[in-house]
C-alpha positions in Angstrom: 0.0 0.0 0.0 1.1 3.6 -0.6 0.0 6.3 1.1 -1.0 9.5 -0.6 -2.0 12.9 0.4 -3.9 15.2 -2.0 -1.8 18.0 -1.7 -3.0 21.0 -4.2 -6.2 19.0 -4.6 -8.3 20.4 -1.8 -12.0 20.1 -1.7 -13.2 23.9 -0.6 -15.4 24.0 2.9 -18.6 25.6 2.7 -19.9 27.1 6.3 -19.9 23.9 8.9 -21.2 20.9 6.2 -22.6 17.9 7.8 -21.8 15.8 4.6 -18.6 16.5 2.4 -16.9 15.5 -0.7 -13.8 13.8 -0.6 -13.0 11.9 -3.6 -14.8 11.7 -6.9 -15.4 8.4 -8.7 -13.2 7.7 -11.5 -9.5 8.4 -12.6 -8.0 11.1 -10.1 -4.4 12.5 -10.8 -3.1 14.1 -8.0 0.9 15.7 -6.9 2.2 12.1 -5.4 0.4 9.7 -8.8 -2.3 8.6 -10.5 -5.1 6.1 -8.9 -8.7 5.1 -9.7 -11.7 5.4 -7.5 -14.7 3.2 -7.6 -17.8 2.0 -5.9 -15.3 -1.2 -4.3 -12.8 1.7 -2.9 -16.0 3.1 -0.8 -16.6 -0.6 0.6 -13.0 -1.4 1.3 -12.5 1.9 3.1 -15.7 1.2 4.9 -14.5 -2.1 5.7 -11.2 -0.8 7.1 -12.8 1.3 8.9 -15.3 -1.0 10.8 -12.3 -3.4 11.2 -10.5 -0.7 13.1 -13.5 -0.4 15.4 -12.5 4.0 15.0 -14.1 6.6 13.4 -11.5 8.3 11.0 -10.0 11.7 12.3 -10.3 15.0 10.9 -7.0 17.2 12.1 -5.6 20.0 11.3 -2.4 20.7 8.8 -2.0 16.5 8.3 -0.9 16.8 12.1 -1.2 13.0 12.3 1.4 12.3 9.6 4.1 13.8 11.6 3.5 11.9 14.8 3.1 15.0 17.2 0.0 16.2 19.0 -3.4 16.1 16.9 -6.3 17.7 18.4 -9.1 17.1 15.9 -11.1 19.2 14.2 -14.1 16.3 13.7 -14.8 12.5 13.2 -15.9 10.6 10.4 -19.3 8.9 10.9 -20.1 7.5 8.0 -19.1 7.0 3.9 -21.3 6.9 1.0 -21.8 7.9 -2.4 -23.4 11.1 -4.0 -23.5 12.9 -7.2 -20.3 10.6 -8.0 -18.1 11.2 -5.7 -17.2 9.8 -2.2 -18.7 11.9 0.8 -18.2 11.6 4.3 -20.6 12.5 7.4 -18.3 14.5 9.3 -19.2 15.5 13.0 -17.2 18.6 13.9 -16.2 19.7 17.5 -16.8 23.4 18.2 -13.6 24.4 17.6 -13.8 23.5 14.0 -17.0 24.7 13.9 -16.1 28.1 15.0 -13.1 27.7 12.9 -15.4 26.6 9.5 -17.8 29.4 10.2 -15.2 32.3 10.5 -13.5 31.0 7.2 -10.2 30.2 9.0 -10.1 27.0 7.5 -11.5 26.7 3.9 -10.3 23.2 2.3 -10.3 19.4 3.4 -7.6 17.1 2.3 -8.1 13.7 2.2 -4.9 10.8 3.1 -5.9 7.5 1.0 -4.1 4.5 0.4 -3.8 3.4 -2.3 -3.1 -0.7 -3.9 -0.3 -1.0 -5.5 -1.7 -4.2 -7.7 -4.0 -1.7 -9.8 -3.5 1.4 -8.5 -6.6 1.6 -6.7 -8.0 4.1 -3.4 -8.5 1.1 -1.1 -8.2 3.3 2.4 -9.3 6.5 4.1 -6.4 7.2 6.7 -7.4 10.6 7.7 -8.7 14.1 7.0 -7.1 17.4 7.0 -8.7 21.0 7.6 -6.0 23.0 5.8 -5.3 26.1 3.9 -3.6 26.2 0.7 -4.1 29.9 -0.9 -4.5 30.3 -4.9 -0.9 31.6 -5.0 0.6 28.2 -4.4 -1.1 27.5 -7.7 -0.3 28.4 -11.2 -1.7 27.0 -13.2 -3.1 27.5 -16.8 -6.6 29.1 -17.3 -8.9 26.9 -19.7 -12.3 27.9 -20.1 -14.4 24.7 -18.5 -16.5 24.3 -20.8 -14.2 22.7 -23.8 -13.9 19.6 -22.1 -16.2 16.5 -21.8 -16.8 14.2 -18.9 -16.8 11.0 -19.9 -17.4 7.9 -18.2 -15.4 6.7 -15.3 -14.0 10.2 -14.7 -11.7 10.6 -17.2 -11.0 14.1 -19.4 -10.6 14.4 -22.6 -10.6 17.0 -25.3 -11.1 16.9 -29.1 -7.3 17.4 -30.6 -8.7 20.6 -32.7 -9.5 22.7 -29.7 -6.6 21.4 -28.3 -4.8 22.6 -31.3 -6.2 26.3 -31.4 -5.5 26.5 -27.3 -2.1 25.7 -28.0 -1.7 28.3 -31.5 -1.3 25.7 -33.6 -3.5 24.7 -36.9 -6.4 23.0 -36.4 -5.2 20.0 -38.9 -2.0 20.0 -36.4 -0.3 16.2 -36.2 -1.1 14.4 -32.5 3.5 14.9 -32.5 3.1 18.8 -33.1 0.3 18.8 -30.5 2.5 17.2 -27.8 5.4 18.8 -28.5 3.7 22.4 -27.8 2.0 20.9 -24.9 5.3 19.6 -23.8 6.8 23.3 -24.0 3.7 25.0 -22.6 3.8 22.4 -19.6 7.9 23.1 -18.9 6.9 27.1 -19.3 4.6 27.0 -16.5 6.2 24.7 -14.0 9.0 27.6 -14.5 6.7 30.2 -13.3 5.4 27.7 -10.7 8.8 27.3 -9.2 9.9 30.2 -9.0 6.5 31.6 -7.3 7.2 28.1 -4.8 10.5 29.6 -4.3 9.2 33.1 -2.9 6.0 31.3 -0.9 6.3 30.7 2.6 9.4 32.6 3.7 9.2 32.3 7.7 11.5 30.9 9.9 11.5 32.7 12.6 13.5 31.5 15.4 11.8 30.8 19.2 14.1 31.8 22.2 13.8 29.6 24.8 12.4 30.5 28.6 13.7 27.7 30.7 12.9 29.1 34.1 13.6 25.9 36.2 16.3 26.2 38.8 20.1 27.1 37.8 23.0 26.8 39.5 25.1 29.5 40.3 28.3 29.6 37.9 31.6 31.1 39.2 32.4 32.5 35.7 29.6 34.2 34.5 30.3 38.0 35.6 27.6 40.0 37.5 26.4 43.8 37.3 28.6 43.9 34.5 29.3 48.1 33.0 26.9 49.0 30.8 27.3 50.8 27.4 25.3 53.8 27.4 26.1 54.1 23.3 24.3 51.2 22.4 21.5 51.4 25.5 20.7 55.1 24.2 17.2 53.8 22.3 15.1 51.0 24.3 11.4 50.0 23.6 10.1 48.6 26.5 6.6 48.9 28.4 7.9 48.0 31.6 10.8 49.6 33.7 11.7 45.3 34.0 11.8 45.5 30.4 13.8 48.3 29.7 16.4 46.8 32.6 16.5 43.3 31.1 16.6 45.1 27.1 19.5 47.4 28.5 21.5 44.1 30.2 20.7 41.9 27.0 22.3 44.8 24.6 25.3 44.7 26.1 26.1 40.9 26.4 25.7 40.6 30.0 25.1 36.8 30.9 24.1 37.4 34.6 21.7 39.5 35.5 20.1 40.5 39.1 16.0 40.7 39.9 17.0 41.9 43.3 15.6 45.2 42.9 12.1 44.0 40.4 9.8 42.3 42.8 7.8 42.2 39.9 9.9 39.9 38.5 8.4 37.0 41.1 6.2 36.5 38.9 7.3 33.9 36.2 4.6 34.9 33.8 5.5 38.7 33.8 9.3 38.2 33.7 9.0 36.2 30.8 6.5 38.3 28.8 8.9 41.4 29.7 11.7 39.0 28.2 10.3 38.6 25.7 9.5 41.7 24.6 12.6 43.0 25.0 14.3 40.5 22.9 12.0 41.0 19.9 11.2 44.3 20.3 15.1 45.4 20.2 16.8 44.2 16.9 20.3 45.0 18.4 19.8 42.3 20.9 22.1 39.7 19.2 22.4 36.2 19.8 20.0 35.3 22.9 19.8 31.3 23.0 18.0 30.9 26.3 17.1 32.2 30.0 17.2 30.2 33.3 16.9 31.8 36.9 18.9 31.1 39.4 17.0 30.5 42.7 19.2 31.0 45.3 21.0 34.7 43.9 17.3 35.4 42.1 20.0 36.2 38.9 18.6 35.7 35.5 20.9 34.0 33.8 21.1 34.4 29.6 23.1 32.6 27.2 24.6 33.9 23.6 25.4 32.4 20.4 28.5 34.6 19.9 30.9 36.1 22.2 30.5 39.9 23.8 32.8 41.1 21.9 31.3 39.4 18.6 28.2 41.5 19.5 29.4 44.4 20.2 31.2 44.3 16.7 27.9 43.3 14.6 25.9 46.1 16.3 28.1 48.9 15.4 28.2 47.5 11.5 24.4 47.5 11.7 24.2 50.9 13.4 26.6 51.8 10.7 24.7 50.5 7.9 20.9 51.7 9.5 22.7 55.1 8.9 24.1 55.1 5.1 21.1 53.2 3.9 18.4 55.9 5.8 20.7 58.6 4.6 20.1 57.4 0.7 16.4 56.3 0.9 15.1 58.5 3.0 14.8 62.3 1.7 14.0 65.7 3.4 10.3 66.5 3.1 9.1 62.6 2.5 5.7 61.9 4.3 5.5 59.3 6.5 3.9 57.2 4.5 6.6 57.7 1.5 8.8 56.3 4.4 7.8 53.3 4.7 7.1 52.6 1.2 10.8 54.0 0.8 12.2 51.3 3.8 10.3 48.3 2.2 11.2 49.0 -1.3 14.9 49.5 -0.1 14.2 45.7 1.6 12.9 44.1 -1.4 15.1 45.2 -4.1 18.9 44.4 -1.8 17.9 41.3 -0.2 17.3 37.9 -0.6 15.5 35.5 1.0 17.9 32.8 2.8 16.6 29.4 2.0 18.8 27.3 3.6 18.9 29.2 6.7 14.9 27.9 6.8 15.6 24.5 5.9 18.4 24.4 8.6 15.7 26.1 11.3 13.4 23.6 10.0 15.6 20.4 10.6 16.2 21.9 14.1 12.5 22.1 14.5 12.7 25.9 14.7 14.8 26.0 18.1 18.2 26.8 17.0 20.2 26.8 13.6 23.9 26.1 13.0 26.3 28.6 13.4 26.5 29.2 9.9 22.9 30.5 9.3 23.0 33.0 13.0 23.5 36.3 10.8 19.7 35.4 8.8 18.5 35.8 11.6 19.3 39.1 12.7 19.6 41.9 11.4 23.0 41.6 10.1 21.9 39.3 8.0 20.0 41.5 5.5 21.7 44.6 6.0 25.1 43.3 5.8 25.4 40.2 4.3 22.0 41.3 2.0 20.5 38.0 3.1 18.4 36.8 6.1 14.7 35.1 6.5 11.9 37.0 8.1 13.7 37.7 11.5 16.2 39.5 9.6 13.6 41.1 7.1 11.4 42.3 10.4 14.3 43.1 12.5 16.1 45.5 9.6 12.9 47.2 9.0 12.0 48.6 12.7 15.8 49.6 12.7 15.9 51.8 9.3 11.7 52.9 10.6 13.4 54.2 13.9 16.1 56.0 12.1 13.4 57.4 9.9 11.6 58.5 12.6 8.4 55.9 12.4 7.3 54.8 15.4 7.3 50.2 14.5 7.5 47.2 16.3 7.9 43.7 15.3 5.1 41.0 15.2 5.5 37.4 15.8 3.4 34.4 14.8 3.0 32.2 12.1 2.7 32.3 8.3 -0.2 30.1 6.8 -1.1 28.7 10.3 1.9 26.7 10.8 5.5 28.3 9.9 7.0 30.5 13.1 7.2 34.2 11.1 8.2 37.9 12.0 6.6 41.0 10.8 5.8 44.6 11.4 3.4 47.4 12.4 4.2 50.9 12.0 2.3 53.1 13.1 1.7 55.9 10.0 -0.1 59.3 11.0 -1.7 57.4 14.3 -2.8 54.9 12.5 -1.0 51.4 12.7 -0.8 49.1 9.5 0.6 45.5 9.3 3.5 45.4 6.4 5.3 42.4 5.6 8.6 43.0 3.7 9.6 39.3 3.4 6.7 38.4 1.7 6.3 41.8 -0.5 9.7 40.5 -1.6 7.6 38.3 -4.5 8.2 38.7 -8.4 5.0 37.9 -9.0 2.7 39.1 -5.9 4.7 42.5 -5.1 4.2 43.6 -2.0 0.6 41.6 -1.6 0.9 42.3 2.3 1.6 45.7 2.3 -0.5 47.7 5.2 -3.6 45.2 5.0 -6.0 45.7 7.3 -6.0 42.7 10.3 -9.4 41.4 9.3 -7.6 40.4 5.6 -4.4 39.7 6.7 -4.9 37.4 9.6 -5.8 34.3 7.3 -2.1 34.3 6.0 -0.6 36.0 9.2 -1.7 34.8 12.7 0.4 36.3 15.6 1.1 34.9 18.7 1.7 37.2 21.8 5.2 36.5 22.5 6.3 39.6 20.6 5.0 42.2 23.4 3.7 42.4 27.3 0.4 41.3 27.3 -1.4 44.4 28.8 0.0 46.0 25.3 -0.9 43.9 22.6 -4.2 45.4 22.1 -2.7 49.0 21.4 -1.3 47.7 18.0 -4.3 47.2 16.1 -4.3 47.7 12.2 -7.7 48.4 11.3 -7.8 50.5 8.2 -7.4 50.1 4.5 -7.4 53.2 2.7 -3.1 52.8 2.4 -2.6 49.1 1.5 -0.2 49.3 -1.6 -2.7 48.8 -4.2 -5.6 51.9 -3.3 -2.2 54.1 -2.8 -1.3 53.0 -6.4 -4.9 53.3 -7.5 -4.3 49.3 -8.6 -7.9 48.7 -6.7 -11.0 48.1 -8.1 -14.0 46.7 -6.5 -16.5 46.9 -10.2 -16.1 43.2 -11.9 -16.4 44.8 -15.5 -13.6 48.0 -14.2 -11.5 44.8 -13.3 -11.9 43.0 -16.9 -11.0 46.1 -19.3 -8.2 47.0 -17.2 -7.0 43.3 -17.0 -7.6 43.0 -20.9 -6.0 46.3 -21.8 -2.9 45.6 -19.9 -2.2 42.3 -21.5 -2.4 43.4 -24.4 -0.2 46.4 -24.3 2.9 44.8 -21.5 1.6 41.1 -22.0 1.4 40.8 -17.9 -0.5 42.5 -15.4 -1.1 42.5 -11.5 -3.7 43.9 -9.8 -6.2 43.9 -6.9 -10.0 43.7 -6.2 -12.3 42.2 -3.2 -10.2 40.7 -0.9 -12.4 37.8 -0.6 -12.2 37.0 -4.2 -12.6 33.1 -4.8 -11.4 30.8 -7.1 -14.5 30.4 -9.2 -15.1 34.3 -9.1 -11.3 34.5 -10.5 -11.7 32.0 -13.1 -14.7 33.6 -14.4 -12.7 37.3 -14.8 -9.9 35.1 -16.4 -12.5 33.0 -19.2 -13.6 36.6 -19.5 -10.4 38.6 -20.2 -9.6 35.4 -22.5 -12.9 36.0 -24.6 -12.1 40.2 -25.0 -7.8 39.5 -26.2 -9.1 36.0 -27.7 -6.4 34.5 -26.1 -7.0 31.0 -25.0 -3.9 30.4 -23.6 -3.0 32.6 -20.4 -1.9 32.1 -17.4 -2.5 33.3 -13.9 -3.0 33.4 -10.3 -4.7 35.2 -7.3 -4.0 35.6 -3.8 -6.2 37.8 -1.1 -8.1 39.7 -4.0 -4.6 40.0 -5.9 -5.3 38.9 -9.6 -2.2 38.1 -12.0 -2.3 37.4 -15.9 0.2 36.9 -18.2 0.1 35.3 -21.7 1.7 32.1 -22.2 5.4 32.5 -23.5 
């Protein structure tokens, strides 16, 4: 048996369904092979299933496959068959209700197993609530409607249309026909990879809190001199906070709580940590905290020496300087300001890749020594390379110098990969900006100052990133200076979104830009068949990604 999840072949929730599609009947191609489903794979996965004695789990993310806590979302009560495909009675628990209702969660993917013999679905393992947006697709538009369902699932098409979608004669040979399919096919897994490649850029890193009891160490130094150079400008909300920011900027490994009673409190002394490490970008190298019980000292270990730390923080002071001096001009609004930072971020840096597979390996609690600088803000400043820590980091940095009042937000991207990001607050208003991610060649700067309500299905913070009693102070509630109203790229009129669409493609044979936010996949295929029908060009490509829409003709 091989097991096979239907990545990239999601079925799409609707509200809180009692009864939901999960396979259809018939031939089914999916990312990991080809397989057949029939009436006898409902009765052997019914079978399995009563042989179990279980009902089949619905999770979240494919939890399950990676052997680490599963909460589920719902059971599976019962199998059958409607309208040709398989469908299974699902009954959710609240939290997937809730979840279902608020659109958190919009697909279910299916884990099957398939026979090996004849390549037949002969098992349900499990079910996944997940979300895969449009943008990890691209994928060529075809208008429906030229192909024919035929028996047993399969699709076809008659070899003229086939010919005239593809520019060729309609008399065209079945080699000529494969050979431009063939070229067509290798054009867009091109553009597919390299939108993969830009995707998903987290990676944030998770400083670990271990506030058990330590023992005392007779060479770690205490009350150590401070540097008032580098402790000159500390965010904190908390004088604990400012203390343990002003102690952590200047490499000191011991630290006394003597004079914080506050700091009793395990809770508050880590949230006040914690803030201080993320909301400090020339804090450099923290590993971990422990407390030492008996001289109430907090003890904190590096990655890099004192004097490695002292040396990276006056190259990125250095740097914050030069590049504000050349981006930032006399007169610029606020607002030009932080479009100036971001663009600065997107066009001299690179996303680190490896530095996330290396975080990833180390289940995001530490990378190897080689990747510490993508981390920080060295890394993109300096070295012009880093993941989002670096990214988030190097923007509050060049948004102080500016003069924009920023902090840094931590969570996840896509529900499930540790992330950094930013607010800045622009003429008292804050707005969320993600620089990593505006860093796209295809998507520019899609999650530039989106309002909360938008942005949280691709960004979902934690609280780490600030004390508690603060968190709510940060909200980003407006919309009127995303990217795309500032650039008058935003229209909300289906036929306004059409001619523009059409125009453009014909005149720079790409274009980019954005409408409802909630814009869904059928919506975006019909603007698409539509655009194809007014250039009478059968053969483009495109994607869409929170309201985003992108078109270009097939090279």
């Amino acid at each position: 048996m091989e097991i096979i999840t239907l990545k990239g072949g999601e079925v799409e929730v609707q509200g809180v369904p009692e009864v939901i599609r999960i396979l259809p009947l018939g031939h089914v191609t999916s990312q990991k092979g080809e397989f057949d489903v029939d009436e006898e794979s409902l009765r052997l996965m019914k079978a399995e299933i009563a042989r179990h004695g279980v009902d089949v789990v619905v999770d979240y993310e494919h939890q399950t496959l990676d052997g680490v806590q599963a909460p589920a979302a719902g059971w599976v009560k019962d199998l059958s068959i409607q309208d040709g495909h398989i469908v299974a009675k699902v009954e959710w628990t609240d939290r997937a209700a809730t979840y279902l209702k608020n659109r958190e969660y919009r697909y279910l993917s299916p884990v099957i197993t398939v026979r090996k013999a004849d390549n037949k679905a002969t098992g349900l393992h499990s079910l996944a609530l997940t979300n895969t947006p449009a943008i990890d697709h691209m994928d060529p538009i075809v208008n429906s409607s030229t192909y024919n369902n035929h028996e047993g699932g399969q699709n076809t098409m008659d070899p003229k249309e086939l010919a005239k979608l593809l520019g060729l004669p309609e008399d065209a040979t079945e080699e000529q026909i494969t050979e431009a399919l063939t070229t067509a096919l290798a054009e867009l897994k091109k553009l597919k990879d390299r939108q993969d490649s830009l995707r998903s850029k987290g990676g944030s890193l998770k400083s670990e809190s271990n506030m058990q009891d330590a023992k005392a160490a007779d060479d770690m130094e205490k009350d150590a001199k401070l540097d008032a150079s580098i402790s000159e400008h500390v965010y904190a909300n908390s004088a604990l906070g400012e203390y343990l920011a002003v102690n952590m900027l200047n490499g000191n490994t011991r630290v006394s709580l003597n004079d914080f009673r506050e700091s009793s409190d395990r809770n508050y002394l880590v949230d006040a940590w914690n803030e201080a490490v993320y909301q400090n970008p020339l804090i450099l190298g923290v590993r971990s905290i422990s407390l030492d019980t008996n001289t109430n000292d907090l003890l904190i270990q590096y990655d890099m020496t004192r004097e490695e730390i002292k040396e990276k923080q006056e190259a990125i002071q250095a740097e914050v300087k030069k590049v504000a001096k050349e981006i930032i001009k006399d007169g610029m609004s606020n607002l030009k300001k932080e479009i100036a930072i971001n663009d600065y971020l997107c066009m001299s840096a690179e996303y680190d890749n490896a530095a996330l597979e290396n975080a990833e390996k180390n289940d995001f609690k530490y990378v190897d020594e080689s990747f510490h600088d993508s981390f920080n803000a060295y890394g993109i400043l300096l070295k012009k390379k880093g993941v989002c820590a670096s990214y988030a980091a190097s923007f509050k940095l060049l948004a102080d110098e500016a003069g924009l009042d920023s902090i840094v937000v931590t969570g996840y991207l896509n529900g499930n990969v540790p992330h950094a990001w930013n607010r800045v607050n622009i003429d008292g208003q804050w707005l969320t900006i993600d620089s990593t991610n505006n860093d796209n060649e295809v998507m520019r700067n899609a999650l530039f100052n989106l309002p909360d309500k938008v942005a949280r299905g691709t960004l979902s913070e934690d609280k780490l990133y600030m004390m508690d009693s603060e968190i709510s102070a940060y909200k980003a509630d407006v919309e009127d200076k995303e990217y795309y109203h500032l650039k008058k790229r935003f229209f909300d009129n289906k036929d306004e979104v059409v001619e523009k669409l059409s125009s453009e493609l014909e005149k720079d044979g790409s274009t980019l830009l954005r409408t409802d936010y909630s814009l869904e996949d059928e919506a975006f295929k019909q603007i698409a068949q539509e655009v194809m029908q007014k250039t009478g060009d059968a053969s483009l490509q495109g994607t869409t990604f929170l309201g985003m829409i992108y078109l270009q003709k097939a090279k």
